[in-house]
C-alpha positions in Angstrom: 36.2 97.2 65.7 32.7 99.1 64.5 29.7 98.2 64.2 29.8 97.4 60.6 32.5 95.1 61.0 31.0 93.3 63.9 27.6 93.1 62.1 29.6 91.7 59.0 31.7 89.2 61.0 28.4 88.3 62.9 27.2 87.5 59.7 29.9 85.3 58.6 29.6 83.1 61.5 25.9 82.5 61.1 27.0 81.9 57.5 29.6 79.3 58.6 26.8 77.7 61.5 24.1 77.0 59.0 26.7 75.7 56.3 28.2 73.3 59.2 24.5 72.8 60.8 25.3 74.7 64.5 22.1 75.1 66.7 21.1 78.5 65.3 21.2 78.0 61.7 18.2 79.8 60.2 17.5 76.8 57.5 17.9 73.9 60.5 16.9 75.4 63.9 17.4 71.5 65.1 20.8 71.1 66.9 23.2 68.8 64.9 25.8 66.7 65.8 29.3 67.4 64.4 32.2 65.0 63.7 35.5 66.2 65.8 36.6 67.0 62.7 34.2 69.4 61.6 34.8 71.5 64.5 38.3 71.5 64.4 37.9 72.9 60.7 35.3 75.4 61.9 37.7 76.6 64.7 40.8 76.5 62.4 39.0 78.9 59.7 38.0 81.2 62.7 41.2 81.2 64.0 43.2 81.9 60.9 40.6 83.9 59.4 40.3 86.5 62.2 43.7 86.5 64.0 45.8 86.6 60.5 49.8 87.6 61.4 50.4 88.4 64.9 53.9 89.6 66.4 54.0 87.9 70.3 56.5 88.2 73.2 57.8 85.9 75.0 60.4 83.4 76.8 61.3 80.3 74.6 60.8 76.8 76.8 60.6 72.9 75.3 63.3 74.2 73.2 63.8 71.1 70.3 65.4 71.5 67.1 63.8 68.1 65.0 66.2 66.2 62.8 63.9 67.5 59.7 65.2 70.6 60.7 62.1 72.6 62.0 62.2 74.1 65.2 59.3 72.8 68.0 59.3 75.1 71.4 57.3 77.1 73.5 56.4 80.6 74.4 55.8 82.0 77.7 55.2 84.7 79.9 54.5 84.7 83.6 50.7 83.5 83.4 50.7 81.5 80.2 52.2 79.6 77.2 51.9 79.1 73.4 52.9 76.2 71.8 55.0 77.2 68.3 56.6 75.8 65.3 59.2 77.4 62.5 59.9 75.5 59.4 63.3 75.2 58.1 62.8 77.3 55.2 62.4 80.0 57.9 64.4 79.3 60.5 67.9 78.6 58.3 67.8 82.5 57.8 68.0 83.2 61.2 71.6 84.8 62.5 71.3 83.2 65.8 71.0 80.0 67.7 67.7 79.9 69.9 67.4 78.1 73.1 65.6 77.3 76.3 65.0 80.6 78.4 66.1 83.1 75.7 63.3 86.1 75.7 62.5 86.9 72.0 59.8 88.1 69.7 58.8 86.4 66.8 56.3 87.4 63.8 53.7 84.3 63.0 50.5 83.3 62.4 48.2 81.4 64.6 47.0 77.8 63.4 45.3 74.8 64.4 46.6 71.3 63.7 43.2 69.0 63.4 44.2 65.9 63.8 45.0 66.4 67.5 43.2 69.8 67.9 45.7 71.9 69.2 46.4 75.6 68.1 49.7 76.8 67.4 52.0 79.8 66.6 53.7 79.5 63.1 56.8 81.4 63.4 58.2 83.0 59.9 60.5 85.5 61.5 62.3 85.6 65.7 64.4 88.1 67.2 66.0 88.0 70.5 64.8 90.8 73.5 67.5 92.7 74.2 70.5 92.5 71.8 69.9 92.4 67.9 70.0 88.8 65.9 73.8 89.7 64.5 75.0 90.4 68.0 74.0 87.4 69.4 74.4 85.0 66.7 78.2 87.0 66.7 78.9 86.4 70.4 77.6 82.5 70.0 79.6 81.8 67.4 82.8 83.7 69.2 82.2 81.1 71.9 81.7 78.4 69.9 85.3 78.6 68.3 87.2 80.0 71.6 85.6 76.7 73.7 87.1 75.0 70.3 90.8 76.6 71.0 90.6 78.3 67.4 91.4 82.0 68.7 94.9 80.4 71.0 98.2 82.2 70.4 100.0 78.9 70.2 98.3 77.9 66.8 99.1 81.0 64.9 101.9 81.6 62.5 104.2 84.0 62.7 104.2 86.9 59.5 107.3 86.4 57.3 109.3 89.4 57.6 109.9 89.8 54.2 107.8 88.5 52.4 108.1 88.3 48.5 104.4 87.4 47.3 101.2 88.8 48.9 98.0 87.6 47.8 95.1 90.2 48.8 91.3 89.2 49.0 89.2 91.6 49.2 86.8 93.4 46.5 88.8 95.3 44.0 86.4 98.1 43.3 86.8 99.2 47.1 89.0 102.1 49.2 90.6 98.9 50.9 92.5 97.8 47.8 94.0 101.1 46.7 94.8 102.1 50.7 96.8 98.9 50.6 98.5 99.1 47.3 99.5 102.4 47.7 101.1 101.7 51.4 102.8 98.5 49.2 104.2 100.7 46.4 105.5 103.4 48.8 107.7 100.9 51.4 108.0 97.5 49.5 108.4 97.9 45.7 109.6 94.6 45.4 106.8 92.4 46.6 104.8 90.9 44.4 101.0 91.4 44.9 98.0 89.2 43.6 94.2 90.9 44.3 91.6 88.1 44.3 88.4 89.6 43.8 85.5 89.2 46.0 82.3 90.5 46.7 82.9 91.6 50.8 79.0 92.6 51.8 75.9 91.1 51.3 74.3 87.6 52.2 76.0 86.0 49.1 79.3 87.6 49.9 80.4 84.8 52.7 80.7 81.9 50.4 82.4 84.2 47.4 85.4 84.8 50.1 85.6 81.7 51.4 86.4 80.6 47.0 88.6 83.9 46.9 90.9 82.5 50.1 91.4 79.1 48.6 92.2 80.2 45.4 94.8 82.9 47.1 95.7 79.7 49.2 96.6 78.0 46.0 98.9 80.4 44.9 102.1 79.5 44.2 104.8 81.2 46.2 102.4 83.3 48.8 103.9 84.0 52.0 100.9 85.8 53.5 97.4 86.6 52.8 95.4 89.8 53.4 91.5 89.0 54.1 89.8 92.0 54.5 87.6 95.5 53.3 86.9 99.1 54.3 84.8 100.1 57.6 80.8 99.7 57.7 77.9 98.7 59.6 77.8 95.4 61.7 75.4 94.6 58.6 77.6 95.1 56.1 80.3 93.1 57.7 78.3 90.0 58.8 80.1 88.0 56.0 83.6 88.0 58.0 81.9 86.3 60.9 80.9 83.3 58.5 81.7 80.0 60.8 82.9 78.5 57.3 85.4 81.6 56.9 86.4 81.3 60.0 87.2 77.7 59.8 88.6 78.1 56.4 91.1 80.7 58.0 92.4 78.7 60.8 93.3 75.6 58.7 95.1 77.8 56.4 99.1 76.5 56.0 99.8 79.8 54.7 99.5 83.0 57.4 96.7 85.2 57.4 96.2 88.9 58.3 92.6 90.6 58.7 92.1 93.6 58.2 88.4 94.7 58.5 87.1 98.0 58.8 88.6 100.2 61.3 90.3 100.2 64.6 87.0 99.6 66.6 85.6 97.0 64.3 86.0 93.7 65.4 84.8 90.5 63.2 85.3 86.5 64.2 88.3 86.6 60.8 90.1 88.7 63.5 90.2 86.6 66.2 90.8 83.3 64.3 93.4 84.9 61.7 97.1 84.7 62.4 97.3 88.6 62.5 94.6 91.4 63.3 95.3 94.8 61.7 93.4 97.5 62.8 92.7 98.5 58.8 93.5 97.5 55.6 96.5 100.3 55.3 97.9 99.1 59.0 98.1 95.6 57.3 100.2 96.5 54.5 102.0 98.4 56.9 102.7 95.6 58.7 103.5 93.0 56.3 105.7 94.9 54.3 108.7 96.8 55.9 109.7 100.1 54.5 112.7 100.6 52.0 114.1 103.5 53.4 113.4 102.4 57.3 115.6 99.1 56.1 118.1 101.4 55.1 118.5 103.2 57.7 119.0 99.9 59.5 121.2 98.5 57.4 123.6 101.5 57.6 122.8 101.6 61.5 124.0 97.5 61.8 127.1 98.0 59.7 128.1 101.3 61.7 127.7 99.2 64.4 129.7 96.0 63.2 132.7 98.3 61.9 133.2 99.7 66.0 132.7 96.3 67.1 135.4 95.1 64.7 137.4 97.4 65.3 137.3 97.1 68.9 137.9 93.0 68.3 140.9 94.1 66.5 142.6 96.4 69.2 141.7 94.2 71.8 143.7 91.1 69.3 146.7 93.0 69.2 147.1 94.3 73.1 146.9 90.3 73.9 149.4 89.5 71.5 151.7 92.0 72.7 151.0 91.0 76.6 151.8 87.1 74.7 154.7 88.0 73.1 156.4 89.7 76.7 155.6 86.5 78.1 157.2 84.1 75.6 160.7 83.2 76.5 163.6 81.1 75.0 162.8 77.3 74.3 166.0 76.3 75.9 165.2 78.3 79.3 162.4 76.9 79.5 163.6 73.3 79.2 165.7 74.3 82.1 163.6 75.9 84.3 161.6 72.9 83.7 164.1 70.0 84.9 165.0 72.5 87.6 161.4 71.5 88.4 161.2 68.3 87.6 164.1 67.9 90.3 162.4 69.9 93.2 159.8 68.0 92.5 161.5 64.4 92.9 163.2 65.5 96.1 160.2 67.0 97.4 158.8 63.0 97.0 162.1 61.6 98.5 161.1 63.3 101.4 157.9 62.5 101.5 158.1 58.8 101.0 160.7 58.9 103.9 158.0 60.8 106.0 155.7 58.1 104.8 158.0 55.2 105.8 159.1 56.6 109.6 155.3 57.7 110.5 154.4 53.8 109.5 157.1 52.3 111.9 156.1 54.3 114.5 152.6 53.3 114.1 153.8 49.1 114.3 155.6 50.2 117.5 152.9 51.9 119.1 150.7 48.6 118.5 153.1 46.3 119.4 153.3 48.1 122.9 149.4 48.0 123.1 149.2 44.3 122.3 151.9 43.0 124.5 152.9 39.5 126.2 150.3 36.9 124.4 151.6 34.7 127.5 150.3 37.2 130.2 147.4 38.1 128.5 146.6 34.5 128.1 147.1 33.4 132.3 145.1 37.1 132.8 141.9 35.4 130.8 142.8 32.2 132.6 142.5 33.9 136.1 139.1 35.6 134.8 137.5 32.1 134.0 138.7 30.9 137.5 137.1 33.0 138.6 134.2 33.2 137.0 133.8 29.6 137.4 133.2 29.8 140.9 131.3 32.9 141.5 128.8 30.6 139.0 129.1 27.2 141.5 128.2 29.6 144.6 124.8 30.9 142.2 124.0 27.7 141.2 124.3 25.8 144.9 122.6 29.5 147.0 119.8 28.7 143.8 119.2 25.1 144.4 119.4 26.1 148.5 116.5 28.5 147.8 114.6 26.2 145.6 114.5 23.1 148.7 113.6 25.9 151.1 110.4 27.2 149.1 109.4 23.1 148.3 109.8 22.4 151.9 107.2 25.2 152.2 104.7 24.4 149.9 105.3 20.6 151.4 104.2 21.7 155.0 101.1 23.5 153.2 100.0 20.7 151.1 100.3 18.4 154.3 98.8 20.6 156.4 95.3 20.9 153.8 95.8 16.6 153.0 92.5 14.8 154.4 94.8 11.9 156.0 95.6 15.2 159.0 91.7 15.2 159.4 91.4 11.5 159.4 94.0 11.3 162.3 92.0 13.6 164.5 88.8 11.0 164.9 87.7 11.3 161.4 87.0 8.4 158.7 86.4 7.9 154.6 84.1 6.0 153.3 84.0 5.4 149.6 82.0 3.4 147.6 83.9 2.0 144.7 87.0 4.9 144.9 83.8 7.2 144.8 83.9 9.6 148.4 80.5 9.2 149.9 79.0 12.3 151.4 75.0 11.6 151.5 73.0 8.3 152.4 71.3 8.8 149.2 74.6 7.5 147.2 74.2 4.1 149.0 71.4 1.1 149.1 70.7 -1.4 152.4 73.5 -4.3 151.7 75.8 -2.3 149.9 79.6 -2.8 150.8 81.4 0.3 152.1 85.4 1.2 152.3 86.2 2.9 155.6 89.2 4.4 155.8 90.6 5.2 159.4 93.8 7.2 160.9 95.2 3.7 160.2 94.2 0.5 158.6 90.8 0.4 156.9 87.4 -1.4 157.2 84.9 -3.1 154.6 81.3 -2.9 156.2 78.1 -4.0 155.0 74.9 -1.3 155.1 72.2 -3.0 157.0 70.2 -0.2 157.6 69.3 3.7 155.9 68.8 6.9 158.1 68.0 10.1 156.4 69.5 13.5 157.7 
């Protein structure tokens, strides 16, 4: 800035000090005490006067799109942030969605909001870093409707083969229109083709083909559509990747082929539509099948079916010769049948006679294996005898074994009995049934039980000797 300019601006803010009464202020050198207000208006005007329209770089964070339909976020860099704002009026023109994290560069101009004193970025214009608006805002809304299942096979309709009534939307002024008539007049005569007119570029051009396809949908008698214009810049086709178009296309009952610009050219109608042409003469091509190719088909199919009939024919009348060798005389035939019918009969004679003299064999066989119920019944007999006994001996060598162990455990028990220790010198003395074993469990005059190897004694305690 030179000299003249700072001097000027230096000026300016003196100006603005003694109108607002700053410490400086030629006409009151006393300091004065502002309202929060004041200043806020003092630093908004410097602000806005001396930064004006500023284009800034940066990452977008705090992302929120308000309900009112104005955008709040923030821009970053590595070191700092700047808190921004677009207004719907400016933000419904852009091409692309914004969102946390995308780098972009917006044109504004810097503000302060008094009541709370912040300063802020007013956006008017934002492009993303890196890809332009239209490619973005193009590959967003391609993910948008694939995630939706608008660009699957399985909801497209198949293209009529022949077709009797196109309808064709597309600008009639253009080289699309007369690249597809002329295709039409050379292979399908026949058809019937209605042009809807639409404008195909520029911003207004989106809604004008969305009306031209419904009013080409409401055709009576259309059995496919052709939505579509000549190649151009991504520009100049932006209105074929209208989200409404797209939409439009995809709920269509009637089938729709696109057919914008050229082979390389790819728009959202392409993906969505029931059919993508590479041009405008490629969809014609397609719809419409040539005369003369048809022909040629025709005459190929009925070359065909004449050698196949006539082949059917021959082959008819070598079987009905081969039938007519091998039909004979009803009457011989009658007779070769009973002949039959009598081999047959014998042939079960024999059979049931087989049946019969294999069964009597069988009975005697079994009747040998069963033999003399009487025998069989003295054999059983003999076998409980028997049995009968070997069971007494168990039983009685059981019981012997059982008297021999309780004889046993008899000697034991009489051998650990305290009557054996009584008859070796020993006495008990209990006091009311109860054993005594200490001088403690008795008192002077009690009476005592002695019991001896044999008889027993009462005695009276007279006297008590500790241990």
């Amino acid at each position: 800035m030179s000299d003249s300019s700072n001097q000027a601006l230096r000026k300016t803010e003196i100006g603005a000090q003694a109108s607002l009464g700053f410490p400086g202020s030629l006409k009151n050198p006393e300091p004065a005490i502002l309202s929060v207000e004041q200043l806020n208006i003092h630093i908004k005007q410097l602000l806005e006067g001396q930064v004006g329209s500023v284009w800034v770089k940066g990452e977008l964070s705090n992302f929120k799109a308000h309900s009112s339909g104005h955008f709040y976020f923030s821009l970053k860099d590595a070191k700092s942030q700047l808190t921004a704002v677009m207004f719907r009026g400016h933000n419904s023109r852009l091409k692309f969605k914004p969102h946390d994290g995308m780098e972009v560069v917006v044109r504004g101009r810097i503000t302060v909001y008094e009541p709370r004193g912040n300063y802020q970025l007013m956006c008017e214009m934002m492009e993303p870093v890196g890809a332009g608006a239209l490619q973005k805002a193009f590959e967003q809304l391609k993910l948008k409707l694939k995630n939706e299942g608008l660009f699957e096979s399985s909801r497209k309709k198949p293209i009529p083969t022949f077709p009797k009534h196109i309808a064709v939307v597309t600008s009639p002024t253009g080289a699309a229109i007369r690249d597809i008539l002329n295709v039409l007049s050379r292979r399908a005569k026949s058809i019937e083709v209605t042009v809807v007119p639409t404008v195909v570029q520029g911003e207004s051009a989106a809604p004008q083909i969305c009306e031209a396809l419904k009013k080409a949908i409401s055709l009576p008698g259309v059995d496919a559509i052709i939505v579509g214009r000549g190649g151009g810049s991504i520009e100049d086709m932006w209105c074929f990747n209208d989200e409404n178009l797209a939409r439009l296309i995809a709920s269509s009952s009637i089938p729709i082929i696109s057919a914008v610009g050229h082979e390389i050219d790819f728009t959202i109608a392409d993906f969505v539509a029931d059919l993508r042409a590479p041009t405008p003469s490629a969809a014609a091509e397609l719809v419409a099948k040539s005369s003369a190719e048809l022909s040629v088909k025709i005459k190929s199919a009925e070359r065909m079916l004449y050698h196949s009939l006539e082949k059917k024919i021959k082959f008819l009348k070598e079987s009905m010769r081969g039938l007519s060798k091998r039909l004979v005389d009803p009457k011989r035939r009658l007779q070769d049948l009973e002949l039959r019918n009598d081999d047959l009969l014998n042939r079960l004679e024999m059979a049931m006679d087989r049946l019969v003299s294999d069964l009597n064999h069988q009975v005697v066989l079994l009747r040998q294996k069963l033999g003399n119920p009487s025998e069989r019944i003295e054999k059983r007999r003999k076998e409980v005898l028997y049995l009968s006994s070997r069971m007494e001996k168990t039983v009685q060598f059981s019981l012997e074994k059982k008297r021999a162990r309780m004889a046993r455990l008899l000697g034991i028990l009489d051998s650990l009995s305290p009557l054996k220790v009584v008859e070796r010198g020993y006495s008990i003395v209990t006091k009311q049934k109860e054993i005594i074993k200490s001088s403690e469990q008795v008192r002077i005059g009690d009476s005592l039980e002695v019991r001896l190897a044999k008889g027993s004694l009462t005695v009276a305690v007279s006297e008590l000797k500790g241990e």
